[in-house]
N, CA and C atoms of all chains as a GROMACS GRO file, in nm:
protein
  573
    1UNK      N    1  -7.250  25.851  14.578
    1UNK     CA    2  -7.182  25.932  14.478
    1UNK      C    3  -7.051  25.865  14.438
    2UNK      N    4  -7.023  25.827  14.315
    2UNK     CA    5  -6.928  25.756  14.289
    2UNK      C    6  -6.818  25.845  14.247
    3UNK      N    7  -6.812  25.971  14.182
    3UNK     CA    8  -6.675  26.071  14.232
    3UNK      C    9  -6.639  26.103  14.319
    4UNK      N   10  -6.680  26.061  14.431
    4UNK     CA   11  -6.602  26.139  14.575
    4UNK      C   12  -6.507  26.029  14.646
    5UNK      N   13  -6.473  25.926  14.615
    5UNK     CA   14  -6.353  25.886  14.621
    5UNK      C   15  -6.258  25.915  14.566
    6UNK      N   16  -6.254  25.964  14.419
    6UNK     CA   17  -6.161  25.983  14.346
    6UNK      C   18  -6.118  26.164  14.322
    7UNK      N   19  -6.238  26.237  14.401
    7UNK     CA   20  -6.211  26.369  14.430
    7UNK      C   21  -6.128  26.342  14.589
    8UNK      N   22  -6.155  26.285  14.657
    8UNK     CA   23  -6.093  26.252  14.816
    8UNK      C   24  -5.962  26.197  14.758
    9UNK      N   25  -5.930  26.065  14.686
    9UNK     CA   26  -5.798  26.070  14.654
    9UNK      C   27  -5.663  26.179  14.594
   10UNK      N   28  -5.771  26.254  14.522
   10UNK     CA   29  -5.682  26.304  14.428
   10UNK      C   30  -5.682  26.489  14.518
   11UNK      N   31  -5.746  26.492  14.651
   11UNK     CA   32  -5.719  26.594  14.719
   11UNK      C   33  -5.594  26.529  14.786
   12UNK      N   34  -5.570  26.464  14.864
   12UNK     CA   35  -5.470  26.392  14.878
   12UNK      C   36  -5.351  26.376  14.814
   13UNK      N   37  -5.352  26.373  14.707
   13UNK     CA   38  -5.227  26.343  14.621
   13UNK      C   39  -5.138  26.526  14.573
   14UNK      N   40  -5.266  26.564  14.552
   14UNK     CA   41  -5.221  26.714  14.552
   14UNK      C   42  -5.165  26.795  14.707
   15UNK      N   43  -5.235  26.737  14.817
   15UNK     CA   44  -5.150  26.752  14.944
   15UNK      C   45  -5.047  26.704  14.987
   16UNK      N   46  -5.016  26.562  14.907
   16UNK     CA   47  -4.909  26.508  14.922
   16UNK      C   48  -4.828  26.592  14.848
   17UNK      N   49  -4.821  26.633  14.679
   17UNK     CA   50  -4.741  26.697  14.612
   17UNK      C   51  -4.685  26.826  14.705
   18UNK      N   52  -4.813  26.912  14.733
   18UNK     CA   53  -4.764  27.082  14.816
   18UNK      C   54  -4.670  27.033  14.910
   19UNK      N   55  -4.670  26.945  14.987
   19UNK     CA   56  -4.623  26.945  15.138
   19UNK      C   57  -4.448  26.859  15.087
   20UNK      N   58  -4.486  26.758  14.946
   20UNK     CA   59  -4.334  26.711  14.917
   20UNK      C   60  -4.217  26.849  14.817
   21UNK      N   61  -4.340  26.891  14.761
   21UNK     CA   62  -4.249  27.053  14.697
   21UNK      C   63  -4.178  27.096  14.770
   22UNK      N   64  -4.264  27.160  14.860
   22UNK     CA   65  -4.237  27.236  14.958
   22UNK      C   66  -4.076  27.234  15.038
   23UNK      N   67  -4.084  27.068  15.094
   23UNK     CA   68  -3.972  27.031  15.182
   23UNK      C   69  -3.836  27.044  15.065
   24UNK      N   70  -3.855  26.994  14.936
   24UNK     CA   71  -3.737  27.023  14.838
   24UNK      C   72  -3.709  27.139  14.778
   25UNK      N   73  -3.824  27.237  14.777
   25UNK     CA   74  -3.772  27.370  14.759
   25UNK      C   75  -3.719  27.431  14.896
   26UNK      N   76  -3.693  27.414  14.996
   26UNK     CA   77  -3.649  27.480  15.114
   26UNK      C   78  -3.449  27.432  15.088
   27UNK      N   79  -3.434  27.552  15.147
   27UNK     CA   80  -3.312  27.533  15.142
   27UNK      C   81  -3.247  27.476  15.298
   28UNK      N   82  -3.255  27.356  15.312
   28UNK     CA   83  -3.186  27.307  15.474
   28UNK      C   84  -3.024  27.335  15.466
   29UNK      N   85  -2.967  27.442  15.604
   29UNK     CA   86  -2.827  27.463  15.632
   29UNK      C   87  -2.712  27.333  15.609
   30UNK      N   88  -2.790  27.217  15.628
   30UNK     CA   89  -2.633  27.095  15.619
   30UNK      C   90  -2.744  26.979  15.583
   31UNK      N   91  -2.693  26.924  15.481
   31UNK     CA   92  -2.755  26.805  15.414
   31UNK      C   93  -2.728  26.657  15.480
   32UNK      N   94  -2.666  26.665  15.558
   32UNK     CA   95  -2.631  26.561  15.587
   32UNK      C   96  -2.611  26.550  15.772
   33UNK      N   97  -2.701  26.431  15.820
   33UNK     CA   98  -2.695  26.436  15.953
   33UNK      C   99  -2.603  26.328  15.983
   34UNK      N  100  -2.524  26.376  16.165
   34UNK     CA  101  -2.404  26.308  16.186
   34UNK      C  102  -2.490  26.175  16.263
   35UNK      N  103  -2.386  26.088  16.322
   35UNK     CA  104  -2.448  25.948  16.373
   35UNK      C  105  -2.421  25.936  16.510
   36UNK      N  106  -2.468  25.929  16.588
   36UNK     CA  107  -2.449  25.936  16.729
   36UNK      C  108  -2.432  25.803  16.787
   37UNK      N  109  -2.347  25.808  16.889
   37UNK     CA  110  -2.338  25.677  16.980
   37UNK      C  111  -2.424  25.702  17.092
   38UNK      N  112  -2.394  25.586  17.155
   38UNK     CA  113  -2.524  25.563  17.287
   38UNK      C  114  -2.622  25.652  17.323
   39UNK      N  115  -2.701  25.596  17.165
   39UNK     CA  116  -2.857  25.658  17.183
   39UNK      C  117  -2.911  25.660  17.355
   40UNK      N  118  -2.954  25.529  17.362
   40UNK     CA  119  -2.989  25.476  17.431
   40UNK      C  120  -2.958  25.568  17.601
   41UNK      N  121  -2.868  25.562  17.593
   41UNK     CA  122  -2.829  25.595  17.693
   41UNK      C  123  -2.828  25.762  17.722
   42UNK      N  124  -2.790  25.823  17.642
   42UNK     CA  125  -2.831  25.966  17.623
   42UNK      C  126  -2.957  25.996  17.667
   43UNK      N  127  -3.071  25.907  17.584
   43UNK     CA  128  -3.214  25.947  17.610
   43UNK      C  129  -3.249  25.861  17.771
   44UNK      N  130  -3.211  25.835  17.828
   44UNK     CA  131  -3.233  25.781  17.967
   44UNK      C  132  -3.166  25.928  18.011
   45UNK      N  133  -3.061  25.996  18.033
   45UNK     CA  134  -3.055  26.077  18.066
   45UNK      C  135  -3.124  26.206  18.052
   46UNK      N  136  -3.115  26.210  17.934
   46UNK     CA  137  -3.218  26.296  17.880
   46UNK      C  138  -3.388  26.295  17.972
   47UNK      N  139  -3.446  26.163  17.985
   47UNK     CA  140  -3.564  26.171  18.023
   47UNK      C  141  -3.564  26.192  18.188
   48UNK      N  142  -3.457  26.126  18.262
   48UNK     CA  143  -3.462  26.114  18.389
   48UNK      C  144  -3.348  26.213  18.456
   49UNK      N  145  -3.276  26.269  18.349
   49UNK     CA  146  -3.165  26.379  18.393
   49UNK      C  147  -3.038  26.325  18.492
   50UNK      N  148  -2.999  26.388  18.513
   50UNK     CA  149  -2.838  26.369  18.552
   50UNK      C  150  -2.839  26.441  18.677
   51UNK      N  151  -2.901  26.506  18.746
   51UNK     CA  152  -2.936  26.554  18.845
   51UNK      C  153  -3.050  26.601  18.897
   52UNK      N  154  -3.090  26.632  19.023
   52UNK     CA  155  -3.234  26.628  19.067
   52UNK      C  156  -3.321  26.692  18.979
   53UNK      N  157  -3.250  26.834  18.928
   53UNK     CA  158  -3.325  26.920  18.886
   53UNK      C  159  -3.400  26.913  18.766
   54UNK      N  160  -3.321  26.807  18.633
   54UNK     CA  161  -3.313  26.810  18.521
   54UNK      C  162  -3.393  26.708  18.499
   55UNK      N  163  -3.408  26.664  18.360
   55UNK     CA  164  -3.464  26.565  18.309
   55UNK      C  165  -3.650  26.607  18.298
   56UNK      N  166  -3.686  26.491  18.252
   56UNK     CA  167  -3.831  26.498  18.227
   56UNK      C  168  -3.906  26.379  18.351
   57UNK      N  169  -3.872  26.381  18.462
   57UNK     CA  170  -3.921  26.250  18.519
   57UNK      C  171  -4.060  26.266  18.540
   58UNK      N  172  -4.116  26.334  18.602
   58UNK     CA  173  -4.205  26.413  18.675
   58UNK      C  174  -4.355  26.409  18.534
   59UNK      N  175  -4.266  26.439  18.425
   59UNK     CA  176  -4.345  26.412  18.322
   59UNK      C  177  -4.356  26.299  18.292
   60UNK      N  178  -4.306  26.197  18.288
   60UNK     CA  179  -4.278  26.048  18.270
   60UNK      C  180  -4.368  26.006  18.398
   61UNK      N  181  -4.364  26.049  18.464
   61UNK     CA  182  -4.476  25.977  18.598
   61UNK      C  183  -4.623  25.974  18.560
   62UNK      N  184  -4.663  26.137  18.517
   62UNK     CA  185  -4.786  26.161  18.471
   62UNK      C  186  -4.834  26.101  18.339
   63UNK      N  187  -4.749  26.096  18.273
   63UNK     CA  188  -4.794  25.995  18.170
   63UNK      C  189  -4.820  25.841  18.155
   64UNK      N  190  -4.774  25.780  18.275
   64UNK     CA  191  -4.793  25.656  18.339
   64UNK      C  192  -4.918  25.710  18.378
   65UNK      N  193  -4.956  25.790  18.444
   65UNK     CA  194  -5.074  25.847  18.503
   65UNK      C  195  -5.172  25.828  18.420
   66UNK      N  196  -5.131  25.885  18.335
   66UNK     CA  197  -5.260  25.920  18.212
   66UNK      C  198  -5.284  25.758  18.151
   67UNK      N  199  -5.188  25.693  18.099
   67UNK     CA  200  -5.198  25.552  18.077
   67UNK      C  201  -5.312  25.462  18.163
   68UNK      N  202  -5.277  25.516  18.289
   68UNK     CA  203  -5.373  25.397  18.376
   68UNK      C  204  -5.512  25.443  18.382
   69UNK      N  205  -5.532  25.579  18.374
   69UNK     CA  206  -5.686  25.598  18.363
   69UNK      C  207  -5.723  25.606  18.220
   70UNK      N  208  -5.655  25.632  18.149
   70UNK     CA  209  -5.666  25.559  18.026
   70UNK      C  210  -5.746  25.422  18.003
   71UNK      N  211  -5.670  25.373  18.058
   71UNK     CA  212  -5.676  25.165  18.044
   71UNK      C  213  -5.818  25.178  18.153
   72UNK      N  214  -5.832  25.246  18.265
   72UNK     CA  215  -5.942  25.244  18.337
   72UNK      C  216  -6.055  25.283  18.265
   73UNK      N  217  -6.078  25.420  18.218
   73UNK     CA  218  -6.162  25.476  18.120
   73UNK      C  219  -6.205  25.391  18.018
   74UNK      N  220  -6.087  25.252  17.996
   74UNK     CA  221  -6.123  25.194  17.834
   74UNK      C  222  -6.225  25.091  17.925
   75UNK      N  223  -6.199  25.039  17.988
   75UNK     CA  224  -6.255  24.918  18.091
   75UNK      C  225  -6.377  24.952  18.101
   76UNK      N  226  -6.390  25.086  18.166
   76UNK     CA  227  -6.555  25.098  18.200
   76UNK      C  228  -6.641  25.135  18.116
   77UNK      N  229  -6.570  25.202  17.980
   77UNK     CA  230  -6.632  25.204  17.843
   77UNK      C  231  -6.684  25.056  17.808
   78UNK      N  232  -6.558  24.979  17.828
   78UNK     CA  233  -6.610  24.887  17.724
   78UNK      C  234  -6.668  24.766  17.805
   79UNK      N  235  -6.720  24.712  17.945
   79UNK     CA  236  -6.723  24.624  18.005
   79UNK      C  237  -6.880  24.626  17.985
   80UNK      N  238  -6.959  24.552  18.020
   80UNK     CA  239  -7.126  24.474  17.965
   80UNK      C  240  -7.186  24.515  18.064
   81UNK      N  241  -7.295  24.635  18.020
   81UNK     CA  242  -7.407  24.656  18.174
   81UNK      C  243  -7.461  24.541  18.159
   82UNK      N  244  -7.478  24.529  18.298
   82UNK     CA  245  -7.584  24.464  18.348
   82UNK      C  246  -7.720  24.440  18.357
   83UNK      N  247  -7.808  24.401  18.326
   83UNK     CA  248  -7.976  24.406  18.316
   83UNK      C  249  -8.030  24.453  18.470
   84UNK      N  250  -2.505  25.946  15.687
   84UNK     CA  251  -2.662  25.870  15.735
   84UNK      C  252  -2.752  25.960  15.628
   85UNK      N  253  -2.863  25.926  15.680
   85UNK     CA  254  -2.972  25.946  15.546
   85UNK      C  255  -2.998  26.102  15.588
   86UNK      N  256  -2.950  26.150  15.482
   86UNK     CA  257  -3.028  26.319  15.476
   86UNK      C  258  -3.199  26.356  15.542
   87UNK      N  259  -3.180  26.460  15.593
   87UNK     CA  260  -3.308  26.507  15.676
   87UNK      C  261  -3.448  26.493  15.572
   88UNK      N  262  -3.414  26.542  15.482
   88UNK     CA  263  -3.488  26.566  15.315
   88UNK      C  264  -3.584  26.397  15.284
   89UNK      N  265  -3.506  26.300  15.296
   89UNK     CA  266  -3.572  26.183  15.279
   89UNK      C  267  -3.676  26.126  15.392
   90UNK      N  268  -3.622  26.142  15.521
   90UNK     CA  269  -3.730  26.170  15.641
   90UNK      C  270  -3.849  26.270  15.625
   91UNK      N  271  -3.891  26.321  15.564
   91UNK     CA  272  -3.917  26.464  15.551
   91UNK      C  273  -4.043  26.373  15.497
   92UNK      N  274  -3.991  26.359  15.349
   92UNK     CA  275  -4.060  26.323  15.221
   92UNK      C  276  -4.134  26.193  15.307
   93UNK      N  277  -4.057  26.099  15.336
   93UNK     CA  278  -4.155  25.973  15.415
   93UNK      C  279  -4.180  25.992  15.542
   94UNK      N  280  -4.219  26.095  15.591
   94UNK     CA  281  -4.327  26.148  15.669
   94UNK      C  282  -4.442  26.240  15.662
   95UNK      N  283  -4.401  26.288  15.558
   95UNK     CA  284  -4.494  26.305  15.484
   95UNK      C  285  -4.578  26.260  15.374
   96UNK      N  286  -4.514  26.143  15.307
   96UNK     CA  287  -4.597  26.021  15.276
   96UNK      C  288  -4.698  25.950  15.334
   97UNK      N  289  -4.627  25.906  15.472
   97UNK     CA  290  -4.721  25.848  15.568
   97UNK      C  291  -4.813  25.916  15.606
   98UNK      N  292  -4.809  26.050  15.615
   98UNK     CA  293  -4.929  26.133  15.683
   98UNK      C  294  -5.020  26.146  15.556
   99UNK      N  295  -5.003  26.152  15.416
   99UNK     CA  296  -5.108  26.147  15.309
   99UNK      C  297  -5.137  26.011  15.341
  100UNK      N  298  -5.091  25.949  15.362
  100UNK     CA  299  -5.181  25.769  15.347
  100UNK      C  300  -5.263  25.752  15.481
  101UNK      N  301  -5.212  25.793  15.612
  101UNK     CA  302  -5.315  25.830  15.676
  101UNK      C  303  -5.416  25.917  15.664
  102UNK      N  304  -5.446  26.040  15.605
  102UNK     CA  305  -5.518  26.108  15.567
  102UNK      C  306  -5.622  26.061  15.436
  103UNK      N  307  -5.539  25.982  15.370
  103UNK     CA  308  -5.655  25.914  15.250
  103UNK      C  309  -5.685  25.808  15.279
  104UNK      N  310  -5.704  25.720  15.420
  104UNK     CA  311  -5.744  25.596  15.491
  104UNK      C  312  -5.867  25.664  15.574
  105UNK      N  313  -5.826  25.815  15.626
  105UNK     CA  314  -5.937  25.845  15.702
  105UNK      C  315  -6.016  25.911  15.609
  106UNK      N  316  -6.033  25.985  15.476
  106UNK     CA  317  -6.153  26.040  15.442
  106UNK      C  318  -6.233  25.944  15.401
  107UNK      N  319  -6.170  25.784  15.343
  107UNK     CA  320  -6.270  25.708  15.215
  107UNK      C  321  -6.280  25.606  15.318
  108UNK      N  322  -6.201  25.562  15.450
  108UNK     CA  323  -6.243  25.401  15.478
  108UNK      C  324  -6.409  25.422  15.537
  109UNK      N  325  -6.452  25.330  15.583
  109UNK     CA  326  -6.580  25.369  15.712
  109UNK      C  327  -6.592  25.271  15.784
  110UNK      N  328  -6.500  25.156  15.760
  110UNK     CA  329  -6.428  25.078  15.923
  110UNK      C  330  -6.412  25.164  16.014
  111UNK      N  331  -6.459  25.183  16.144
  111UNK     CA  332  -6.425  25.257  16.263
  111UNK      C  333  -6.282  25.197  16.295
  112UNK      N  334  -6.211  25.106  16.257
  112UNK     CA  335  -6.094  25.083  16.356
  112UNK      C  336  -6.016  25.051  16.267
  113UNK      N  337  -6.020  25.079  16.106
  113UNK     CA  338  -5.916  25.093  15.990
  113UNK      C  339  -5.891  25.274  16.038
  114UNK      N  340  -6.026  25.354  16.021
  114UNK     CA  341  -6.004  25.512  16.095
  114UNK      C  342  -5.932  25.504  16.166
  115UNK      N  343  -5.910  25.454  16.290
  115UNK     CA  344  -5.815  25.479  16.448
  115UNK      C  345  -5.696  25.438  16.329
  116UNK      N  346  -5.673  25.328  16.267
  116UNK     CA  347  -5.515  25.265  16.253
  116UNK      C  348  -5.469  25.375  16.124
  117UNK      N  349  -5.563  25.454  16.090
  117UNK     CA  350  -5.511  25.564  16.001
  117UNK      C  351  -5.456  25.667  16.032
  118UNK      N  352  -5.546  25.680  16.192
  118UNK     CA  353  -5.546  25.829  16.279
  118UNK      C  354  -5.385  25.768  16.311
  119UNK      N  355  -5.323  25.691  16.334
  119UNK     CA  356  -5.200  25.650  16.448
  119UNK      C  357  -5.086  25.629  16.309
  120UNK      N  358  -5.148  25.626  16.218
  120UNK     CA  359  -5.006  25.626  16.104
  120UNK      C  360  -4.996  25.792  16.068
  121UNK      N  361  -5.094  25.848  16.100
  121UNK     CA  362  -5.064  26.009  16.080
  121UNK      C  363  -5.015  26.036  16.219
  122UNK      N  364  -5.020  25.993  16.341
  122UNK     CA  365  -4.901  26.032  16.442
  122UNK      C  366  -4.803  25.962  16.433
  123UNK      N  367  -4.784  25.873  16.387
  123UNK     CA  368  -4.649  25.800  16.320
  123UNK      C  369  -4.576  25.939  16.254
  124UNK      N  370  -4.660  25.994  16.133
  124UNK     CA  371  -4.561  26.051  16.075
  124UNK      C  372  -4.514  26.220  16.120
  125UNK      N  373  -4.584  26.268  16.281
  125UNK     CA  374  -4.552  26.325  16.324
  125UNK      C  375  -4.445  26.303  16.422
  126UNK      N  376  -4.461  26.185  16.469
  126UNK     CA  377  -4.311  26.155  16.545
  126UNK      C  378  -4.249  26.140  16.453
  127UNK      N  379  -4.208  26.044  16.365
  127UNK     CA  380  -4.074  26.058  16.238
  127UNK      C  381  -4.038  26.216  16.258
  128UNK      N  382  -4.127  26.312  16.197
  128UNK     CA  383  -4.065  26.462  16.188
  128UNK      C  384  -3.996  26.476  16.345
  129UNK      N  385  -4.056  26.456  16.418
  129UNK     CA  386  -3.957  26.512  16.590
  129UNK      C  387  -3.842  26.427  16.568
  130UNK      N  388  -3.841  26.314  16.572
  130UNK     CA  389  -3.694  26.282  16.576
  130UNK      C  390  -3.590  26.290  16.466
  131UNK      N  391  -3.649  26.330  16.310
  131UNK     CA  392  -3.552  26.357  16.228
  131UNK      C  393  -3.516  26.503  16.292
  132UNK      N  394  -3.601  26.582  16.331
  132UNK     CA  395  -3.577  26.722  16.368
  132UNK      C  396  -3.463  26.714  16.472
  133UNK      N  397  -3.505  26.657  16.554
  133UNK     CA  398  -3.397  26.637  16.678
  133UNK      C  399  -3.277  26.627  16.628
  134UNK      N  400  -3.269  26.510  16.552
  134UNK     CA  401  -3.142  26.424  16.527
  134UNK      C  402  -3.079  26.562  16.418
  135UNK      N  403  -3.130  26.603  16.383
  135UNK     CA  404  -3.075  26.747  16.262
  135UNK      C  405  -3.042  26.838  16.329
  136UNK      N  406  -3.108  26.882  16.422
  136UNK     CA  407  -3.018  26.982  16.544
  136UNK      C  408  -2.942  26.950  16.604
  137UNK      N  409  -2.918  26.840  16.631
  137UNK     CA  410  -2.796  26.805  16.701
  137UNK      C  411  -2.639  26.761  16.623
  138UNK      N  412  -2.731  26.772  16.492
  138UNK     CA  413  -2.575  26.732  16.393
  138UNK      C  414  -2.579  26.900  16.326
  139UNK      N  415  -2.648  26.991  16.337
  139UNK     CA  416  -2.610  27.150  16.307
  139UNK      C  417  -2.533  27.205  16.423
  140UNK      N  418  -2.593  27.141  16.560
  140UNK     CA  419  -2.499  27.253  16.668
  140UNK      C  420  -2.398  27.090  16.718
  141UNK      N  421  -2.306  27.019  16.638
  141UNK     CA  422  -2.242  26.963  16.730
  141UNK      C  423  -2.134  26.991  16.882
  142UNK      N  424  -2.124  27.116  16.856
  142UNK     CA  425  -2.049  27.152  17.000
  142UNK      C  426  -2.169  27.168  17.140
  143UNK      N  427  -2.273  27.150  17.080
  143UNK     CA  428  -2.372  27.134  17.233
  143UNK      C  429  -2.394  27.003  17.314
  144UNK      N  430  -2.367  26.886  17.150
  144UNK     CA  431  -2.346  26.769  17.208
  144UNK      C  432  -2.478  26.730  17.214
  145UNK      N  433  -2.462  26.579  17.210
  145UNK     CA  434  -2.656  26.495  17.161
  145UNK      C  435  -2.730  26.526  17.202
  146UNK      N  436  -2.821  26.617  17.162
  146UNK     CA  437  -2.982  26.662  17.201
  146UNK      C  438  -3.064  26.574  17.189
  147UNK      N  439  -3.131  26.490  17.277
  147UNK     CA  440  -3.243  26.382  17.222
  147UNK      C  441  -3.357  26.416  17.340
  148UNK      N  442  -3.443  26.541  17.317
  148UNK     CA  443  -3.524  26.621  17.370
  148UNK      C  444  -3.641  26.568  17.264
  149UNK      N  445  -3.607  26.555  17.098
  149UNK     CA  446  -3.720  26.505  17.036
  149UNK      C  447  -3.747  26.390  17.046
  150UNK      N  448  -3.645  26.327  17.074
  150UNK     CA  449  -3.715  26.167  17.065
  150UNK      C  450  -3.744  26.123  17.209
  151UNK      N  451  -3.694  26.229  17.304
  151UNK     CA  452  -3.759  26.228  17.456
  151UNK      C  453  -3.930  26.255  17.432
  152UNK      N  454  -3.975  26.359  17.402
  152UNK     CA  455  -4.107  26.381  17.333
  152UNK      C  456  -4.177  26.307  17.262
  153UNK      N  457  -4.087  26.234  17.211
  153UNK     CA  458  -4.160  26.139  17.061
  153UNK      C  459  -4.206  25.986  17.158
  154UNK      N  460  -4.171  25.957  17.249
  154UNK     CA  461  -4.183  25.878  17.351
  154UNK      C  462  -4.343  25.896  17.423
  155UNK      N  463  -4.298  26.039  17.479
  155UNK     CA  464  -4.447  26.087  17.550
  155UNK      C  465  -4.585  26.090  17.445
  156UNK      N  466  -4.535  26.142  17.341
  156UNK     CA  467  -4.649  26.118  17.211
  156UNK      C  468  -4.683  25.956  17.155
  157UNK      N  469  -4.609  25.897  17.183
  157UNK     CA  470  -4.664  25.697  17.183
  157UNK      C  471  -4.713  25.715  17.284
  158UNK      N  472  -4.685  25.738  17.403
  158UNK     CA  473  -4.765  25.719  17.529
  158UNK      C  474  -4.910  25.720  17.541
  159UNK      N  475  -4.932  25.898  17.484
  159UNK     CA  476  -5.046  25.969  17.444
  159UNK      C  477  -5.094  25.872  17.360
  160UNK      N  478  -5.037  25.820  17.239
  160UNK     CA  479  -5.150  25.721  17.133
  160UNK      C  480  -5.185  25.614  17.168
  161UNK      N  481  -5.143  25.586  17.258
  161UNK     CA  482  -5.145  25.437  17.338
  161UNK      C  483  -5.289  25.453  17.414
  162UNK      N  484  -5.283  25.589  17.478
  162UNK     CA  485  -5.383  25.605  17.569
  162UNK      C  486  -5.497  25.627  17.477
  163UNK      N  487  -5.542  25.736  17.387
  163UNK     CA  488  -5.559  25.760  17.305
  163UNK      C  489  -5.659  25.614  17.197
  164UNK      N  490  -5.558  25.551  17.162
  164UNK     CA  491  -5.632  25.426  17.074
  164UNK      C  492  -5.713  25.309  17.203
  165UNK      N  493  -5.661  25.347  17.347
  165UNK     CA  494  -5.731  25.254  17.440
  165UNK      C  495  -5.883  25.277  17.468
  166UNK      N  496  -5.884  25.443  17.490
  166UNK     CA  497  -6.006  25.501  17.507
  166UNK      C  498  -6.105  25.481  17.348
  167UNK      N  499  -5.988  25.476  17.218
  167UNK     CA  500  -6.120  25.430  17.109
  167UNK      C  501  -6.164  25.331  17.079
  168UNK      N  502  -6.072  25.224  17.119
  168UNK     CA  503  -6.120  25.085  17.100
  168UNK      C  504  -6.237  25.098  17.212
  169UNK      N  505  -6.273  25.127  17.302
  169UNK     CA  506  -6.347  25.124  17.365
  169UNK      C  507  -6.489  25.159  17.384
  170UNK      N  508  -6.466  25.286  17.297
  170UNK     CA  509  -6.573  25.345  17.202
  170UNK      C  510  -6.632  25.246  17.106
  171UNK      N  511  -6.564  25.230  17.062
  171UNK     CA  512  -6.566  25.154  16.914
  171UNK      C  513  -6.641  25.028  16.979
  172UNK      N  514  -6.629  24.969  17.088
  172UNK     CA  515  -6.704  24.830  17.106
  172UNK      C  516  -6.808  24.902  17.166
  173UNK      N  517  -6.818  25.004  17.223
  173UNK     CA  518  -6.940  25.029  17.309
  173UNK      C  519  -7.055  25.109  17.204
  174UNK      N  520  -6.983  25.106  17.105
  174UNK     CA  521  -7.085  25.127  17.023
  174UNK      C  522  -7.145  25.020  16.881
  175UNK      N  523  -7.022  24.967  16.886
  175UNK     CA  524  -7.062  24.779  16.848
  175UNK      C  525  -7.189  24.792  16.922
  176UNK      N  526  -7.206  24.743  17.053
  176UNK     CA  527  -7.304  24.683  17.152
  176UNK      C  528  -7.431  24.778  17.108
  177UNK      N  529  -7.419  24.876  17.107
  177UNK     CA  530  -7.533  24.942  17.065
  177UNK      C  531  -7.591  24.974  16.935
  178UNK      N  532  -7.526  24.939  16.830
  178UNK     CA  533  -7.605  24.990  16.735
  178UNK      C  534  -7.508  24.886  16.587
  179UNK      N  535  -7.456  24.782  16.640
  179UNK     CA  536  -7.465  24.649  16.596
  179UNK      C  537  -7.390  24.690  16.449
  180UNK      N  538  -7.292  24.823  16.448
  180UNK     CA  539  -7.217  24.825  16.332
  180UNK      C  540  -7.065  24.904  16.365
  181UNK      N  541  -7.002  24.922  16.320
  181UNK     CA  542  -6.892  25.021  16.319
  181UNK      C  543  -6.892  25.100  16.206
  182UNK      N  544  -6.970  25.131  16.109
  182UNK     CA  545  -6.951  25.174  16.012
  182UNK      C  546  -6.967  25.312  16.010
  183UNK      N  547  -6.900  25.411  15.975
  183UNK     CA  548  -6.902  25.541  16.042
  183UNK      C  549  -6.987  25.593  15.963
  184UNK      N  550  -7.040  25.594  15.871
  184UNK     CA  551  -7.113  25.686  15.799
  184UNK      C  552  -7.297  25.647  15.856
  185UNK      N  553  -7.307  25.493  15.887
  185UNK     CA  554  -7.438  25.474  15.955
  185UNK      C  555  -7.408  25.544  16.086
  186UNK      N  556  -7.361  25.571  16.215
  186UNK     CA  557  -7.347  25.570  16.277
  186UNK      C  558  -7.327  25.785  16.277
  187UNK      N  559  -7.434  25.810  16.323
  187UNK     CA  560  -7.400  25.980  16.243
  187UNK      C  561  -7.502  26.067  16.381
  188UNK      N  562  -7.507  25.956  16.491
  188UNK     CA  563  -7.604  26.045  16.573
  188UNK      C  564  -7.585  26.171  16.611
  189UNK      N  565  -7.431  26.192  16.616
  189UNK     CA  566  -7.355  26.344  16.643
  189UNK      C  567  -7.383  26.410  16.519
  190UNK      N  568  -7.414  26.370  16.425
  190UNK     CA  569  -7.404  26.450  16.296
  190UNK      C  570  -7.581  26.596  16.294
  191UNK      N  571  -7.492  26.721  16.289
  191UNK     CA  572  -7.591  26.806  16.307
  191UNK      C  573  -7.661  26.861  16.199
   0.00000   0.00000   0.00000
């Protein structure tokens, strides 16, 4: 069918329009965002916290977690049976 | 720095161009690199979001909770595009195409 690319594009473009309206008809409280120093370093705190209690570490472990059986899962997906 | 409004708009750009890569391509692994520019443009939104709350409440001082998140969500796509590439060859091996529209055995 040779219109359904150009019906698939042009659904698209009309989702692009709703969703770009949208964000410029909203009225945001302050137009303008400030600039922060030591990103970097904030978000190390931020992830690993400043004391035992805080931070996201614990989550940062498990997601290493998930990574390696990840990478395991991809391995045994993708490695060559054998005859 | 650049208004929240322009982040907004080019993240939501990116997520229509991922979205019109995944209805028309039928490369299986142009799909995945479409699927990961539409989480592209969901992280952009967390960290413009972040970075906008933290310049509305400056007396709380730098919140970077979204781009702490926006971290764990690469993680997730990382894992995510490992398990499809994997797919994606293991079904190379079997049926000698990637082309998603031949490839329809799930299709009910």
């Amino acid at each position: 069918m040779r219109w359904q690319p150009v019906l698939k594009a042009l659904s698209v473009v009309l989702l692009a329009l709703l969703i770009i309206l949208s964000i410029l008809s909203a009225s945001w409280p302050e137009e303008d965002m400030d600039e922060f120093d030591n990103t970097s370093e904030e978000l190390g705190r931020t992830l690993f916290g400043t004391t035992d209690a805080t931070g996201y570490g614990l989550i940062v472990f498990f997601i290493g977690l998930l990574l390696l059986v990840a990478l395991l899962g991809g391995i045994f997906l993708a490695k060559e049976e054998r005859e | 720095m650049i208004p929240l409004v322009y982040w907004l708009v080019f993240s939501s750009l990116l997520f229509c161009i991922g979205a019109y890569g995944v209805l028309t391509k039928r490369n299986a692994i142009v799909v995945l690199m479409c699927i990961e520019i539409m989480l592209n443009a969901a992280n952009i939104n967390l960290v413009a979001f972040s970075s906008y709350h933290s310049s509305l409440h400056p007396a709380l001082g730098a919140d970077l909770s979204g781009q702490a998140f926006t971290l764990f969500s690469i993680a997730i796509a990382a894992a995510e595009v490992a398990v499809g590439l994997a797919i994606i060859l293991s079904v190379y091996r079997r049926y000698k195409t990637i082309d998603v529209d031949q490839i329809n055995i799930l299709r009910w």
